[in-house]
N, C-alpha and C positions, 0 to 999 in steps of 0.2 A: 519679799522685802516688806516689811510694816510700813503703812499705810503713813505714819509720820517718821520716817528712816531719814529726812532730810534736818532732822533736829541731832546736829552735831555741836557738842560745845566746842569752841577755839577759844585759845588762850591767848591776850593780846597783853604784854606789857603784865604782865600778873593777875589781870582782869578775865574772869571767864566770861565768854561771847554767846550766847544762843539764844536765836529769836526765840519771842512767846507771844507778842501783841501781832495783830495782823500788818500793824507800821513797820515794826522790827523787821517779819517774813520781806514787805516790799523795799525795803533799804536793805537787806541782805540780799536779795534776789537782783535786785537793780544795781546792782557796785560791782556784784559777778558777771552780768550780763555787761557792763562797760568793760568790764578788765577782758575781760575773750572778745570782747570783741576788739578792741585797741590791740591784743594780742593776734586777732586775726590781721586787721590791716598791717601789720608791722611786719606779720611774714608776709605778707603779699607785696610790701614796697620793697621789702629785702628781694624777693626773686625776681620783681619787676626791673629794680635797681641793677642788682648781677646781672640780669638778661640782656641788658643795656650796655652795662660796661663792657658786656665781651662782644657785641655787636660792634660796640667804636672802635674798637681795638683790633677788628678784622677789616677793616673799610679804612683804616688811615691808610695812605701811600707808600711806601718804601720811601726814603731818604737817601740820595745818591750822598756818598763820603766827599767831603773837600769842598 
């Protein structure tokens, strides 16, 4: 892999995207570390969440009819 292989242009809205100033590299590098990681918690409350809901759902009582 070349040694600058992280210089990908993105096309945003018709505007081509790729860093060049070392500002650019830390606001491109920092906005992808925020998204994975909000992407990380997000599966983690989703399986936290599910692990919970089927947890209450085994532990309510039975319900006698009438």
């Amino acid at each position: 892999m070349p040694l600058f292989g992280h210089h990908v242009a993105v096309e945003f809205f018709g505007h081509e995207f790729s860093p060049e100033t070392p500002m650019e590299h830390v606001m491109a590098f920092g906005i992808t570390g925020v998204v994975l990681a909000l992407v990380a918690y997000g599966a983690y409350a989703a399986i936290r969440d599910f692990r919970h809901w089927l947890r209450r759902n085994k532990e309510q009582p039975a319900t006698r009819p009438g």
